[in-house]
DRENVO-778861 format. One line per 5 residues: for each residue y negated, x, z of C-alpha. Coordinates in steps of 0.2 Angstrom, whole numbers. Each point is the difference from the previous one (the first is absolute). Example, Ala and Ser with C-alpha at 12.3 -4.5 7.8 and 13.67 -1.06 7.14 Angstrom:
# residues 2
22 62 39 | -17 6 -3
END
This chain:
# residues 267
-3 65 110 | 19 5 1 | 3 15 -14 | 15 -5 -9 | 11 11 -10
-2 -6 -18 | 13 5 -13 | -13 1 -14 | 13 1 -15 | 8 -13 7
-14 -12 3 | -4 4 -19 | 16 -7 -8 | -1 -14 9 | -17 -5 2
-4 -11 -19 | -6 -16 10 | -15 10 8 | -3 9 -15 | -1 -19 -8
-13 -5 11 | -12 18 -2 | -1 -4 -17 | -3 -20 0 | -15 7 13
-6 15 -8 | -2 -14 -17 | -12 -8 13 | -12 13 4 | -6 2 -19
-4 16 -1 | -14 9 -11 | 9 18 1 | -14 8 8 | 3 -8 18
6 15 13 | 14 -11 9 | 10 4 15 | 17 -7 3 | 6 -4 18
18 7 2 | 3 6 -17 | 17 2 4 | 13 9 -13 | -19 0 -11
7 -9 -16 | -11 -15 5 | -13 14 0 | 2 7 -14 | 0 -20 -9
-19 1 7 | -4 16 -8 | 6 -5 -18 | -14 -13 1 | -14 14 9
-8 8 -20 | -13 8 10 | 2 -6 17 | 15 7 14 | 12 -4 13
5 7 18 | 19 -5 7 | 1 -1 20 | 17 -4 6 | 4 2 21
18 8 -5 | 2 18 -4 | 15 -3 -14 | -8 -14 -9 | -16 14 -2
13 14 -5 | 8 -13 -12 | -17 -5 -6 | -9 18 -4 | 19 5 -6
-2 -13 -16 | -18 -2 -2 | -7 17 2 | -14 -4 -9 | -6 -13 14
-5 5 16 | 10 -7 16 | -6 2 17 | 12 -6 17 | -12 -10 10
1 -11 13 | -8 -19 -5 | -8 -2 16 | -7 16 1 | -9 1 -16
-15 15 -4 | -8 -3 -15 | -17 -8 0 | -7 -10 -15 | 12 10 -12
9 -15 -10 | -5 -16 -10 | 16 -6 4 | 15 0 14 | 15 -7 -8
16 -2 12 | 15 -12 -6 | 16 -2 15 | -7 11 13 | -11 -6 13
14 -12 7 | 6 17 6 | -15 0 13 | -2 -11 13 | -19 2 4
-11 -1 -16 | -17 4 8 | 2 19 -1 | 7 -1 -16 | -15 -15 -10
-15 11 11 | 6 15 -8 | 0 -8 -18 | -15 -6 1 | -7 17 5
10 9 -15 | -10 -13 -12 | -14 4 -8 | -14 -16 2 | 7 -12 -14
18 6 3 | 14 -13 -3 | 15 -2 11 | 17 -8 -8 | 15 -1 13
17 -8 1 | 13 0 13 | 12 -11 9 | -7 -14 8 | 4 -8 15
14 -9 1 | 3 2 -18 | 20 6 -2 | 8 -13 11 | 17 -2 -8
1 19 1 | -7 1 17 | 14 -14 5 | 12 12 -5 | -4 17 8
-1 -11 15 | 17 -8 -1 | 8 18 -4 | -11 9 13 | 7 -14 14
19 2 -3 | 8 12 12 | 4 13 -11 | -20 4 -1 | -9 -8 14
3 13 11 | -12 10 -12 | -14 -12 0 | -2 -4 18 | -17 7 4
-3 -3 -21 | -15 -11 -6 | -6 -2 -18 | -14 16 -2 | -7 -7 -17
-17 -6 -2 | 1 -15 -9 | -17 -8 -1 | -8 -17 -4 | -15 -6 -9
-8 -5 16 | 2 18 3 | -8 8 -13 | -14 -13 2 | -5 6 15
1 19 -2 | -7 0 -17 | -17 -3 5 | 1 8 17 | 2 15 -9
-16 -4 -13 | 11 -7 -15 | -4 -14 -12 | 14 -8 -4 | 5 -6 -18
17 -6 4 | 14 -4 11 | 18 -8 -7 | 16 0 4 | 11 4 -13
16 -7 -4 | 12 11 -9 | 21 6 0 | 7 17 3 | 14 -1 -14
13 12 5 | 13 5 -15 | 15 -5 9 | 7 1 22 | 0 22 -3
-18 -1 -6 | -4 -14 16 | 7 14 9 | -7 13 -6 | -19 -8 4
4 -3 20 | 4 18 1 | -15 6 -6 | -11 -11 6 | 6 -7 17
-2 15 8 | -3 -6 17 | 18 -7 1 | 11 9 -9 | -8 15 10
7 -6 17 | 18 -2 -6 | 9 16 2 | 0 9 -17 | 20 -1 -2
-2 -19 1 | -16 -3 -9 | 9 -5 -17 | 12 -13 9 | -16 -6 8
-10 -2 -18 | 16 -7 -5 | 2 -14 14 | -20 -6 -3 | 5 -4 -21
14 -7 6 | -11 -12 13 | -13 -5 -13 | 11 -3 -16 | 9 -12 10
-16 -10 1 | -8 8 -17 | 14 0 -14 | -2 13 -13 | -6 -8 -16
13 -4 -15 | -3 18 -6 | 4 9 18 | -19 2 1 | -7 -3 19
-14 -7 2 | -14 2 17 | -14 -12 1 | -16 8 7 | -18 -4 3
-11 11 0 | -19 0 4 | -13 7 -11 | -16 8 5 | -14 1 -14
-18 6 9 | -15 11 -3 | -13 12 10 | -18 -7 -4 | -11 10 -11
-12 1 17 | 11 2 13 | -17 -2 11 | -6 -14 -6 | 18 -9 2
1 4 18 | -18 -6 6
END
């Protein structure tokens, strides 16, 4: 997985829509307050730190592949613990009752590595809740980084370029689940809107979050770039009646447990 360079403050300020949908989740997983919960790129920890206001007796660990989201994290929660870990190389074994992980596995194109190692982080019983980008789920969007990655102002960039992320289906994860020795509870594909405040803020999201383009453009052009790709979708999207700009997204929900007899499951 290609290391990209994250601009942790940055990614905080503009970042409301994924915090939106770690809370809608983290309402999900009812906790008790005594679960030990890990949270699969933690990011700038604040979605961490949500989990631990609900943990009376119980704790939470924050892994995050990026070295300045980790720095951000322990820098404003120094009370939770933060460790930088790659998803697909996990090392805990039967540690957690729950893996939590909201708009982050889209960011890895073969899940195997990353649901085996899950599993082997839960403890028998442990629950896994899971939400990313699914596939083919941000079309108007994707139409638009297309069309502005084909003029030739930018194609010269993207000739050897194809789309890294991993966006999964349900067919997936129905597959994978149970090769892997999960039961699974549920699989949906959410349908939700990432409301940005107004083109600035639109702008603002692809440029911390699209890394894999905007890291290809020369960093002197990389604003005129971000600028040309709002430009391409509003023509098709028109900002709402208050300047607000609206994304539609689906995104696919993962809800699956480790039996209490991890034996007697598999034979």
């Amino acid at each position: 997985m290609t290391r990209y360079h994250w601009d942790a403050e940055d990614y905080q300020k503009n970042s409301s829509a994924q915090f939106q949908w770690a809370h809608e989740l983290i309402e999900k997983l009812g906790l008790k307050g005594s679960e030990t919960v890990l949270d699969l790129g933690c990011g700038d920890g604040k979605v961490t730190a949500n989990i631990a206001q609900r943990l009376v007796t119980g704790s939470v660990m924050g892994i995050d592949n990026s070295d300045a989201m980790i720095r951000l994290a322990r820098q404003q929660y120094p009370h939770l613990v933060f460790e930088q870990m790659d998803a697909r190389t996990l090392v805990f074994k039967e540690q957690f009752d729950v893996v939590f992980s909201n708009a982050v596995l889209h960011w890895i194109e073969d899940h195997i590595p990353v649901i085996t190692g899950i599993y082997e982080s839960l403890k028998p019983g442990g629950r896994i809740l899971l939400q990313m980008g699914a596939q083919d789920g941000i079309p108007e969007f994707m139409a638009a980084l297309e069309q502005t990655i084909a003029l030739p102002k930018w194609r010269n960039y993207f000739t050897e370029f194809s789309c890294p992320y991993g966006f999964k289906s349900i067919k997936d994860y129905q597959a994978w689940l149970p090769g892997v020795g999960f039961e699974i509870k549920r699989l949906e594909l959410i349908k939700t809107h990432a409301i940005h405040q107004n083109a600035e803020s639109f702008a603002g999201w692809i440029r911390t979050t699209w890394l894999p383009y905007n890291e290809l453009v020369p960093e002197c052009q990389r604003q005129e770039f971000i600028d040309a790709i709002v430009a391409q979708y509003l023509q098709s999207n028109a900002p709402e009646h208050d300047g607000r700009v609206s994304v539609l997204m689906m995104r696919l929900e993962v809800d699956a447990e480790k039996p209490e007899s991890v034996l007697s499951s598999r034979s």
